[in-house]
C-alpha positions in Angstrom: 104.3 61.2 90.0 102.6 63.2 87.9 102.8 67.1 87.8 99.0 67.3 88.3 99.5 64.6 91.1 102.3 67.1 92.5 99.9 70.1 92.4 97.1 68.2 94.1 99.6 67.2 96.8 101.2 70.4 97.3 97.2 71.7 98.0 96.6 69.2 100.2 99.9 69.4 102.4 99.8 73.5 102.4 96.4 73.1 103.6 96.7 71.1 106.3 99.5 73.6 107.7 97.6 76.4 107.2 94.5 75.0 109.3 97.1 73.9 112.2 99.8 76.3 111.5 100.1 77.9 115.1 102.4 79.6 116.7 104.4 82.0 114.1 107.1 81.4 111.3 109.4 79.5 113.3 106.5 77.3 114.3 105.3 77.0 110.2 108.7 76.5 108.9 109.3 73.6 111.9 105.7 71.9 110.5 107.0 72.3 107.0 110.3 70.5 107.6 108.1 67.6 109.1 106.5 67.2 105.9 108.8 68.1 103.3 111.8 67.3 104.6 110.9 64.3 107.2 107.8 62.6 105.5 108.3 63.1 101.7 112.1 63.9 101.4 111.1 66.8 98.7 113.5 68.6 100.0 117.3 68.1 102.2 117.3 69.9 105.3 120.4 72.1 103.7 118.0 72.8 100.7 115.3 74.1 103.2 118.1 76.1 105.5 119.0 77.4 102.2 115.3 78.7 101.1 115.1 80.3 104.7 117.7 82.1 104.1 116.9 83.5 101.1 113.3 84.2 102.0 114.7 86.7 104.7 116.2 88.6 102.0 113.1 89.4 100.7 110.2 91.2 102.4 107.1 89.5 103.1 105.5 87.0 105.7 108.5 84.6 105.6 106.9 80.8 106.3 104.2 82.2 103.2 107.1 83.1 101.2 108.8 79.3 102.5 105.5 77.6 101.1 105.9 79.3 97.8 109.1 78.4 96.7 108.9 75.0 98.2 105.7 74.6 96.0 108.2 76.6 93.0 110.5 74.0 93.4 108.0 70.9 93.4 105.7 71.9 90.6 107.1 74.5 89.1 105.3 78.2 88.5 101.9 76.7 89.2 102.7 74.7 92.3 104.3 78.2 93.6 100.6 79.8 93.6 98.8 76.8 94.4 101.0 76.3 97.6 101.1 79.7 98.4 97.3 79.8 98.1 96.8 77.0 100.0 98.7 78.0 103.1 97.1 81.6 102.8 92.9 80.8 102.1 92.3 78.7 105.2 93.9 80.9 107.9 92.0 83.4 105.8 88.5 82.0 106.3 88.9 81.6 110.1 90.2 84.9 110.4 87.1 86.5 108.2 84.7 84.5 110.3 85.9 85.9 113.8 86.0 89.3 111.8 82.2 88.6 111.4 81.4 88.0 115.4 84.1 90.5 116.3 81.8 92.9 114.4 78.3 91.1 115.1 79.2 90.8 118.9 81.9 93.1 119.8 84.3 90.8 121.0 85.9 87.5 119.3 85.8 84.1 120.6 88.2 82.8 123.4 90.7 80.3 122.1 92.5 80.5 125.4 92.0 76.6 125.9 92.9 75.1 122.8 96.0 77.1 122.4 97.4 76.1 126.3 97.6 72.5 124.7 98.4 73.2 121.4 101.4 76.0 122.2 103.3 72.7 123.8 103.2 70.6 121.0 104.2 73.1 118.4 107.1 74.2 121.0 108.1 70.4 120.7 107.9 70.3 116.5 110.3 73.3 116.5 112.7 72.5 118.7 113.1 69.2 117.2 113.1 70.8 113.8 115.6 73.8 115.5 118.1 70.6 116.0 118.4 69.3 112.4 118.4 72.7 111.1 121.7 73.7 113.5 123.4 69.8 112.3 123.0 71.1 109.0 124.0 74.9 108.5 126.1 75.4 112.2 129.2 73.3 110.6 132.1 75.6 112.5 132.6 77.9 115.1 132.1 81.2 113.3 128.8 79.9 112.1 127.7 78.9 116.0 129.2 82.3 116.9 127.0 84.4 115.1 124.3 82.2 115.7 124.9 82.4 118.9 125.3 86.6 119.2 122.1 87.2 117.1 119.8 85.1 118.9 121.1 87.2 122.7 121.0 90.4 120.1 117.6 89.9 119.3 116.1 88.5 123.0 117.6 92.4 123.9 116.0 94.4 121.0 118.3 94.4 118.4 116.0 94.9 115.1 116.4 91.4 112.8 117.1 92.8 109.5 120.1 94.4 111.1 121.3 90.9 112.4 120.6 89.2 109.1 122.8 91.6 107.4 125.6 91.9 110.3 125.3 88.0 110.2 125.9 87.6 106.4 128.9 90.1 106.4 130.3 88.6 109.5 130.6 85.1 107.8 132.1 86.9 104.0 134.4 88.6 106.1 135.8 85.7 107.7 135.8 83.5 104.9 137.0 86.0 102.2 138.9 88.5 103.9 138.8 92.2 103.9 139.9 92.6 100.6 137.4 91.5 98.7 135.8 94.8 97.3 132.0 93.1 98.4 132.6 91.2 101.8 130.9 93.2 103.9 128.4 93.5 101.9 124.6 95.3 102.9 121.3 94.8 101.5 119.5 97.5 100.1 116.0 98.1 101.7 113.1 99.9 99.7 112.3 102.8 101.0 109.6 104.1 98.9 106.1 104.3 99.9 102.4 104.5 98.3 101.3 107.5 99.1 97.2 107.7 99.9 95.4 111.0 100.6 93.8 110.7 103.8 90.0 110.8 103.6 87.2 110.5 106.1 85.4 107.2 104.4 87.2 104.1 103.4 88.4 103.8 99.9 89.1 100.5 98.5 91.8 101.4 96.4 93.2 103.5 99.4 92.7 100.3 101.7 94.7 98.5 99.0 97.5 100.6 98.6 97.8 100.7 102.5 98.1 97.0 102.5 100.2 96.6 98.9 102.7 98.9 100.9 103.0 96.8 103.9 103.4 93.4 101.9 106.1 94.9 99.6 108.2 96.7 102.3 107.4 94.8 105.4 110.4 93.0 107.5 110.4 91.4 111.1 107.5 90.5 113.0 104.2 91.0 114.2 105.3 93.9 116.1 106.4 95.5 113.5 103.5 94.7 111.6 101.2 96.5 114.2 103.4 99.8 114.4 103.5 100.0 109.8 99.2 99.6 110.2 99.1 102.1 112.9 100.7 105.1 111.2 98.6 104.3 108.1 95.4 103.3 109.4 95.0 105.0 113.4 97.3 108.0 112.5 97.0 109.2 109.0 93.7 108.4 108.0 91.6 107.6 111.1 90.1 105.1 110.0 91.1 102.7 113.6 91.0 103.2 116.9 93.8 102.0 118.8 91.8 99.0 120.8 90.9 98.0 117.0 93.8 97.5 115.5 95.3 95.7 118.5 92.5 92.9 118.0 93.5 92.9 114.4 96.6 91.8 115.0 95.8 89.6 118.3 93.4 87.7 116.2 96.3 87.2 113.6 98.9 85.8 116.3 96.2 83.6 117.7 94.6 82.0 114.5 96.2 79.5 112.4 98.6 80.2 109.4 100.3 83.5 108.5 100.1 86.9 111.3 99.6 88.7 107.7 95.9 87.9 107.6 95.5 90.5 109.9 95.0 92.3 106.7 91.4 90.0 106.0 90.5 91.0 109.5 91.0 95.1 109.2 89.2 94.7 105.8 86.4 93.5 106.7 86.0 95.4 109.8 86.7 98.8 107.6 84.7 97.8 103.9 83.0 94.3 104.8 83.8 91.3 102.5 85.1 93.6 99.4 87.6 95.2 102.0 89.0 91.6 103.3 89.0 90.6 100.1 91.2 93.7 99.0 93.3 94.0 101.7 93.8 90.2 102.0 95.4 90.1 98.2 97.1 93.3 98.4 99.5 92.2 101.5 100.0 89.4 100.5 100.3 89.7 96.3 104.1 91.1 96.8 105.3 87.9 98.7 104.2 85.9 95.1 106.0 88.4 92.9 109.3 88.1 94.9 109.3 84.5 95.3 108.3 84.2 91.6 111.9 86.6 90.9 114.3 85.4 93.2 113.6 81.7 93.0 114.8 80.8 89.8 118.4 82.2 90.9 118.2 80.9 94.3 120.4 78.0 93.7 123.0 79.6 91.9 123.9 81.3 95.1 125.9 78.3 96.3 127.9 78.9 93.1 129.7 81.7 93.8 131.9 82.0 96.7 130.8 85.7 97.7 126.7 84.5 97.6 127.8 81.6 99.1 129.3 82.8 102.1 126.5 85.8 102.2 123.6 83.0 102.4 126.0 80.6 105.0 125.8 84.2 107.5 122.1 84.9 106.9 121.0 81.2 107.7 123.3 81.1 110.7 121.8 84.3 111.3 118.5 82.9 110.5 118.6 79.7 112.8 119.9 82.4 116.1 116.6 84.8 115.6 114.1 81.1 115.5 116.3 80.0 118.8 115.6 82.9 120.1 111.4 83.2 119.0 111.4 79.4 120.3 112.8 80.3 123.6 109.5 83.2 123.6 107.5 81.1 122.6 108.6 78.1 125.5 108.3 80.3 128.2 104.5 81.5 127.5 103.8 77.7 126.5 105.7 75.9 128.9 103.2 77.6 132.2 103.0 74.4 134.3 103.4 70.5 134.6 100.6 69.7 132.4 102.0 71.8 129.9 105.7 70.7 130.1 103.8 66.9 129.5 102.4 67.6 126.6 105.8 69.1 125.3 108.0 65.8 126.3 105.1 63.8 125.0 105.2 64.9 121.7 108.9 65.5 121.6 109.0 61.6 122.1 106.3 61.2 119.6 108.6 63.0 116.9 111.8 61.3 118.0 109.3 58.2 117.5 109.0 59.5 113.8 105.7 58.2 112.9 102.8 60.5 114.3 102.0 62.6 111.5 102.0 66.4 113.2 98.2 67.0 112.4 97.4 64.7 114.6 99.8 65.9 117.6 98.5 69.4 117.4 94.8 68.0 117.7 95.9 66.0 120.2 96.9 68.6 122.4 93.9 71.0 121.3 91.7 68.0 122.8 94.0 68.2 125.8 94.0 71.6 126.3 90.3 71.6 125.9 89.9 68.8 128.3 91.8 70.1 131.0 90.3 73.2 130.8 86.7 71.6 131.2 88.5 69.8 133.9 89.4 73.1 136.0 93.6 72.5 135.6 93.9 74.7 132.5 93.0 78.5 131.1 
């Protein structure tokens, strides 16, 4: 295949996850093993537990990140943007368009229905994709172990970053002893900041810098998303209430593709279309920079046994914190029989191995839908 064919097919496949992408990074990583791993075989599931860990080293919306170096690896510097781009622009556009009735008629749209029978299915896809991942990177008992402790860590409120890290030392301790002048060694976070004067009307470059700040120093999740807005946006310069910025980011956890397009939703509702537009490239322009650095050397970490035990404790690291957000993520999806059906159905379906996952997560949309209309569902 061509590299033009490749680049058309990285489009098309980056796409399609974007538009059914639901349910967080665990959930987009789990619909990108299905077709890169499962359906193409671009890519060994040790070459994918790999690229996790190494996008958690990095700051930035991490299944984004996951669809840009897949798409580096595929095609090269161009398939890194055009993946990228692809898994970014559709969640973008649905996010814009509730931004438009959010503002036009105060509220958003309900989605209540679709997700109760959608949630199940992508439960399903990540579980099954959870399973592969632990065959390939939880090989021996240390790496279960600290698999294991993060995922309880986290379910209690330990912050991730601190359990990637504690996760990599653990395993270069083990495996390299204490003498080794860089076992136990941290990762150094950024702690600088763009500074913006506060002002009393929305500036675009200001709106920018709030967002280029996020996207190059951002770690965890959504939460922690919401609280790095709020001290820019509610506290510093008033330009949010509260109530605001909490649809902002609701509309982000129930859309499609990456949380981060939160960021097209506050723009618009703060500057119209030029403010999504701003805000929706400056959050998410740092994840292609980093990707772009840190992916050519990505695979010479195996080479060395320091990296090499470093990346084996982040992705055992890694595979406890999506255990853990898949356990979340069963208990509000998993509500009542109905819902538990749809899960074993589709579980079956992927041990079946030939229902592409498109069509399961429309499948239980229409379910959802229907036994909503039906008086059994939200």
């Amino acid at each position: 295949m061509g590299r033009r064919a490749r680049v058309l097919e990285l489009a098309r496949v980056f796409a399609t996850l974007g538009i059914i992408g639901f349910g967080g990074p665990a959930a987009h990583i789990a619909l990108m093993r299905r077709e890169v791993v499962e359906r193409r075989g671009w890519l060994t599931d040790a070459q994918l537990v790999d690229l996790i860990g190494v996008t958690n080293l990095i700051p930035g919306p991490n299944s984004t990140e996951m669809a840009m170096h897949v798409g580096r690896l595929r095609a090269g510097g161009i398939g890194l943007v055009v993946a990228g781009l692809a898994f970014i622009l559709p969640a973008a556009t649905i996010v814009l368009a509730l931004a438009v009735a959010y503002v036009e008629l105060g509220s958003t749209p309900g989605g209540e229905a679709l997700l109760y029978g959608i949630k199940p299915v992508i439960t399903a896809i990540v579980l099954v994709a959870l399973a592969a991942f632990a065959r390939t990177a939880l090989t021996g008992p240390l790496r279960i172990g600290v698999a294991v402790a993060v995922a309880t860590l986290w379910l209690v409120g330990v912050n991730e970053l601190v359990l990637l890290v504690a996760g990599a030392a653990a395993v270069a301790v083990a495996r390299l002893g204490t003498h080794h002048p860089w076992a136990a060694a941290g990762l150094v976070l950024p702690v600088a900041g763009v500074g913006a004067a506060a002002a009393s009307s929305v500036s675009l470059a200001t709106l920018g810098a709030v967002f280029l700040k996020a996207g190059a120093l951002l770690y965890g999740s959504g939460y922690v998303l919401l609280a790095f807005l709020r001290g820019d946006l509610v506290e510093r310069l008033a330009w949010l209430t509260d109530a605001q910025l909490l649809d902002a980011v609701a509309v982000g956890q129930v859309t499609p593709g990456p949380l981060f397009t939160t960021a097209t939703f506050v723009g618009y509702l703060l500057a119209g279309i030029p403010g999504a537009v701003v805000a929706t490239i400056a959050i998410f322009l740092p994840g292609f920079v980093f990707v772009a650095l840190i992916g050519p050397i990505a695979n010479r970490l195996r080479d060395r046994p320091l990296t090499a035990a470093l990346l084996d404790g982040v992705n055992a690291a890694a595979l406890g914190l999506m255990a853990a957000v898949t356990l979340e993520l069963g208990r509000s999806a998993l509500v009542d029989p109905l819902s538990v059906a749809l899960a074993v159905a589709a579980g079956v379906a992927l041990a079946w191995g030939h229902v592409p996952s498109v069509l399961l997560v429309a499948l239980g949309g229409v379910a959802g839908v229907a036994a909503s209309a039906a008086g059994i569902g939200p």
